[in-house]
C-alpha positions as CSV (number, residue, x, y, z in Angstrom):
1,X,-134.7,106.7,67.1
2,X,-138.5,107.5,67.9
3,X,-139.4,111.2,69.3
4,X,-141.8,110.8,71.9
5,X,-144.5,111.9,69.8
6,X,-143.5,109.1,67.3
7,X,-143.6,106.3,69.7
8,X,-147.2,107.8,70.8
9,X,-148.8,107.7,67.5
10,X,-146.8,104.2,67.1
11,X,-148.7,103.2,70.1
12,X,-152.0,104.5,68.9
13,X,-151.7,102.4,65.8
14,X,-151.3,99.1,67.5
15,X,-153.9,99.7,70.0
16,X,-156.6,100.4,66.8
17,X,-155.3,97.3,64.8
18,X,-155.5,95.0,68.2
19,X,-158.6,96.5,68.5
20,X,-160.2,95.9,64.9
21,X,-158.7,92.6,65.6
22,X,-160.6,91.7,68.8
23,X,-163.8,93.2,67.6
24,X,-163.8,91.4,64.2
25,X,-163.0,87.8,66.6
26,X,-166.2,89.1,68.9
27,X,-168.5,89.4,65.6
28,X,-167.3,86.6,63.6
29,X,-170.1,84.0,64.7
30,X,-169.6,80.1,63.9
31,X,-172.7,78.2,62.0
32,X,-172.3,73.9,62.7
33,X,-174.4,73.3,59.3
34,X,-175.9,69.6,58.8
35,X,-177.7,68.7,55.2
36,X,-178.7,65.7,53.4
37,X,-177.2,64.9,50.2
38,X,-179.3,67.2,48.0
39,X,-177.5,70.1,49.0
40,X,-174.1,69.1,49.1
41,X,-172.7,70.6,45.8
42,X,-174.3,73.6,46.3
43,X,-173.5,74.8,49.6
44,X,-169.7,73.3,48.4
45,X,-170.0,75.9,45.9
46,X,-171.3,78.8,48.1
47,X,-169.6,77.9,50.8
48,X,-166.4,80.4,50.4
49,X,-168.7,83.8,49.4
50,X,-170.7,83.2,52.3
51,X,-167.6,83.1,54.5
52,X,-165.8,86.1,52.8
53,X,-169.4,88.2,53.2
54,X,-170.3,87.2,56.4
55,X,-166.6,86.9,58.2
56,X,-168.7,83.9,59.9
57,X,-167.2,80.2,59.5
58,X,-169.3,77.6,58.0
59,X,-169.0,73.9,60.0
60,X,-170.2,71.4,57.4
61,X,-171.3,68.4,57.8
62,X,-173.1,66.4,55.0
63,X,-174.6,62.9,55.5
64,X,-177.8,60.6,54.3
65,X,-181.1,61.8,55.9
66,X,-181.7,58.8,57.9
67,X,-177.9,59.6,59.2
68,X,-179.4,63.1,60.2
69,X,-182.2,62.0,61.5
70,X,-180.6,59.6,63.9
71,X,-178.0,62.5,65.1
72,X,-180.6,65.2,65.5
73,X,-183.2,63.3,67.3
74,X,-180.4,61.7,69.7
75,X,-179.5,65.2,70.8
76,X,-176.9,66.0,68.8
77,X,-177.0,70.3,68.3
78,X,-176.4,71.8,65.1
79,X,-177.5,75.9,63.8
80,X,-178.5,75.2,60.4
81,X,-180.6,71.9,59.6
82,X,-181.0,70.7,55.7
83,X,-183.2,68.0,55.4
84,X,-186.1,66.4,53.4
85,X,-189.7,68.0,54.8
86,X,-191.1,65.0,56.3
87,X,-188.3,64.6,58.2
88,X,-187.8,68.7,58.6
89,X,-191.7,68.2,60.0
90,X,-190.4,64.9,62.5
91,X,-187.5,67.5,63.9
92,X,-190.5,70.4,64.1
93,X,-192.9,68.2,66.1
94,X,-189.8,66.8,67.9
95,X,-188.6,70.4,69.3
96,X,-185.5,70.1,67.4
97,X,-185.7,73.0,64.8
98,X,-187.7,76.7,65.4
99,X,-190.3,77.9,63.2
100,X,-187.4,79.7,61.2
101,X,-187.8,77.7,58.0
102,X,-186.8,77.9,54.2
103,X,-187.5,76.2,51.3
104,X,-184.4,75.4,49.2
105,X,-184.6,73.0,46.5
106,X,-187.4,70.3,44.9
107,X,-185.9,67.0,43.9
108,X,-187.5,64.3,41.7
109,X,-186.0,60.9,41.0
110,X,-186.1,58.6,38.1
111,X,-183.1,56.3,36.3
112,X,-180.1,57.1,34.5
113,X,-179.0,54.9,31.3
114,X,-176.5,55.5,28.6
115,X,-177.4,58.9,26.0
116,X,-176.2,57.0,22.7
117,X,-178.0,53.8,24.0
118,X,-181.4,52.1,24.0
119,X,-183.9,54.3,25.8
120,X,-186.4,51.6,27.7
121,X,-189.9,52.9,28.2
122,X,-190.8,53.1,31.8
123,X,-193.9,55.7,31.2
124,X,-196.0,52.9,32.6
125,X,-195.9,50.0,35.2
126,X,-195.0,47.8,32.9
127,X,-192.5,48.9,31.1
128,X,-190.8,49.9,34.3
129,X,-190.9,46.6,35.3
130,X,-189.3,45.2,32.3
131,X,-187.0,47.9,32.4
132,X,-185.8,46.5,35.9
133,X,-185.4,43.2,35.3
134,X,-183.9,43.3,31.8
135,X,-180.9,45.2,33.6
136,X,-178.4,43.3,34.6
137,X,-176.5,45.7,37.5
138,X,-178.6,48.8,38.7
139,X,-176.3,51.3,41.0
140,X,-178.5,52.5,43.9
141,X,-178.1,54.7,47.3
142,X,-177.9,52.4,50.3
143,X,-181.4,52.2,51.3
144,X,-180.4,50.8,55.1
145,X,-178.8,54.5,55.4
146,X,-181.8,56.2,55.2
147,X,-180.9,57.7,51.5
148,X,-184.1,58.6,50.1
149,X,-183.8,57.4,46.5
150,X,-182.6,54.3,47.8
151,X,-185.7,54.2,50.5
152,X,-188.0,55.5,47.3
153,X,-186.8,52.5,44.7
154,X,-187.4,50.2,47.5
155,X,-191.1,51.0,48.0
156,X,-191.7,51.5,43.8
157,X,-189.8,47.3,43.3
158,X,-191.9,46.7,46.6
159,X,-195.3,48.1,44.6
160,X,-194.3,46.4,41.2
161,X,-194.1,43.1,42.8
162,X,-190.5,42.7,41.8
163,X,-188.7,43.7,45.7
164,X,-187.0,39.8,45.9
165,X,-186.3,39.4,42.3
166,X,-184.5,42.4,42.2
167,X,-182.0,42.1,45.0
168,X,-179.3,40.4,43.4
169,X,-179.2,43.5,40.9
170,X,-179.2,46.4,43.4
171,X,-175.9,47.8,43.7
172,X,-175.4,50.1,46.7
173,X,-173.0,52.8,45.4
174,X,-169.9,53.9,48.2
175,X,-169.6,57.4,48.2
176,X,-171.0,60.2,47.6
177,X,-170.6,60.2,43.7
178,X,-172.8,60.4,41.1
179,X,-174.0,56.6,40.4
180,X,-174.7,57.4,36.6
181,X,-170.7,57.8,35.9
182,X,-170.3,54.7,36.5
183,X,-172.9,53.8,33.7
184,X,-170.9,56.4,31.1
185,X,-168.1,53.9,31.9
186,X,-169.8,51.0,31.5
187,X,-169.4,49.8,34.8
188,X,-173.6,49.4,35.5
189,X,-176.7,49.4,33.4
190,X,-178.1,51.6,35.0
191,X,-178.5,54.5,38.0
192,X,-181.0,55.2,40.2
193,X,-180.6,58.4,41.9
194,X,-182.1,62.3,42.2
195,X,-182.8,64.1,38.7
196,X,-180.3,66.3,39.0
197,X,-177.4,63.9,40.0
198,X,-178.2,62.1,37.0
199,X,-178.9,65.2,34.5
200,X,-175.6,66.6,35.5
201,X,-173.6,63.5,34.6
202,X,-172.8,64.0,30.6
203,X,-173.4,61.0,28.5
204,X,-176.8,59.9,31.0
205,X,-180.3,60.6,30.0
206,X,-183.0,60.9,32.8
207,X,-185.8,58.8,32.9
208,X,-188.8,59.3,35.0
209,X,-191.0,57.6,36.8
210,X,-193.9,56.3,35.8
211,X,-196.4,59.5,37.4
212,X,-197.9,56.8,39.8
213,X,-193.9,56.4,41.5
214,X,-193.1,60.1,41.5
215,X,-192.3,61.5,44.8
216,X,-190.7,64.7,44.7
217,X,-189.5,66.0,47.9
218,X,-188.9,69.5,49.1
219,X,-185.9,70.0,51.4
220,X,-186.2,72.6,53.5
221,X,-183.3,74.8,55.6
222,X,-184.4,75.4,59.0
223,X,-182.3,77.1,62.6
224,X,-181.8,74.9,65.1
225,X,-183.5,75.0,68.5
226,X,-180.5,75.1,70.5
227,X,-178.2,77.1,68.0
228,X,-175.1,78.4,69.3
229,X,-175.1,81.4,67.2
230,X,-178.6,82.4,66.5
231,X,-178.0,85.3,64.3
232,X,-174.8,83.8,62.4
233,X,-177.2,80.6,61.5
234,X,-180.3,83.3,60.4
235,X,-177.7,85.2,58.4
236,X,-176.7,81.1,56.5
237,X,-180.1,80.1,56.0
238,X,-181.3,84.0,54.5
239,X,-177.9,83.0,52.1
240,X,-178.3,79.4,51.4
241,X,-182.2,80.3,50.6
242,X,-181.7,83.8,48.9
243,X,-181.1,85.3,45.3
244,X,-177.4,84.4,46.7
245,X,-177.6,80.5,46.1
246,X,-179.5,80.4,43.1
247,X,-177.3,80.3,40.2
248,X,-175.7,77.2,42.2
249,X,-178.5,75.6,42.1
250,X,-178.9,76.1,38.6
251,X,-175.8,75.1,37.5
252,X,-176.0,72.0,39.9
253,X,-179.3,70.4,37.4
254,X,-181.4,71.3,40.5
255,X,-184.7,73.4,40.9
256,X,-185.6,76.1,43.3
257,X,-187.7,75.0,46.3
């Protein structure tokens, strides 16, 4: 049996651990993240230190920009916004996001073919378009979802004169995969897609663009204007931006912002 003095100090130690409980619930701060496809593997990857450092809990929520764009601008709240810049500066002008802005990573986009196969030349125009129209199947992002190397491959076809000719080859991939797998198996001729979701595919090589069709885009992190958690979502983006997040983006083919 407990002495009174036991049952005291047993009371003591409850009170403290209910305590440290309640004031650990009070700090802990949620962050409703949204972010276009660019970022996707590497806030997967960061995802869990974050948590662990912070004691905040990430909501994720990944999705084509045009996706985004229709969710944000309808009124839909989230803390952290990932997005493409033109469409980080549409949210900006829009009220949408505060002046608390990031840049996180620079993406380019090009093709993907086969390592061990032919390598077309598409350093000019031309050989682009001979490139296009010798493939048979081309895998692509879904340009009527807003996804931007869809929307991107669109306007070059569109500029090479090719757009119609063209349509019974395009491919829109389902998923969120990398398209240039499927040309490793055999399964396409060829990917179009960001750099870095075709470098990190083994067995692909990554063509660029002729420089006339470049169009890299920076995506930039930015807080929400009606965040839930202000400090929680400035704590994400300082991560997701910082020293933290860059050895994921490294290791994910992709380069700092």
């Amino acid at each position: 049996m407990m002495n009174a003095s036991t049952k005291i100090l047993s009371a003591m130690l409850t009170g403290i651990a209910v305590a440290a409980i309640c004031l650990s619930a009070a700090t802990a701060g949620e962050v409703k993240v949204i972010s276009a496809n660019g970022m996707r593997e590497v806030i997967k990857e960061t995802a869990a230190r974050y948590e662990a450092e912070s004691g905040n809990k990430l909501v994720i929520t990944v999705a084509e920009t045009g996706e985004i764009r229709k969710r944000v601008l309808a009124g839909e709240n989230f803390d952290v916004i990932m997005v493409p810049k033109t469409t980080s500066d549409e949210f900006d002008k829009a009220g949408k996001i505060t002046s608390e802005q990031a840049p996180l990573i620079r993406v380019n986009f090009g093709l993907g073919v086969k390592a061990d196969g032919p390598q077309p030349d598409v350093s000019t125009a031309e050989g682009l378009k001979k490139t296009f129209l010798t493939a048979k199947t081309i895998l692509i992002t879904d340009p009527t979802n807003g996804g931007i190397s869809g929307v991107h491959l669109m306007s070059v076809l569109d500029q090479l004169g090719i757009k119609d000719e063209m349509k019974p080859k395009l491919v829109p991939n389902r998923g969120n995969g990398f398209h240039a797998e499927k040309v490793v198996t055999g399964e396409a001729d060829m990917a179009v897609q960001a750099e870095h979701e075709i470098k990190c595919v083994k067995g692909t090589a990554f063509l660029e663009y002729p420089k006339e069709f470049q169009r890299p885009i920076i995506f930039i992190g930015s807080i929400g204007a009606a965040a839930g958690d202000a400090k929680a979502a400035k704590s994400y983006l300082s991560f997701i931006a910082g020293p933290e997040a860059a050895p994921a983006i490294k290791a994910h083919c992709l380069t700092h912002g």
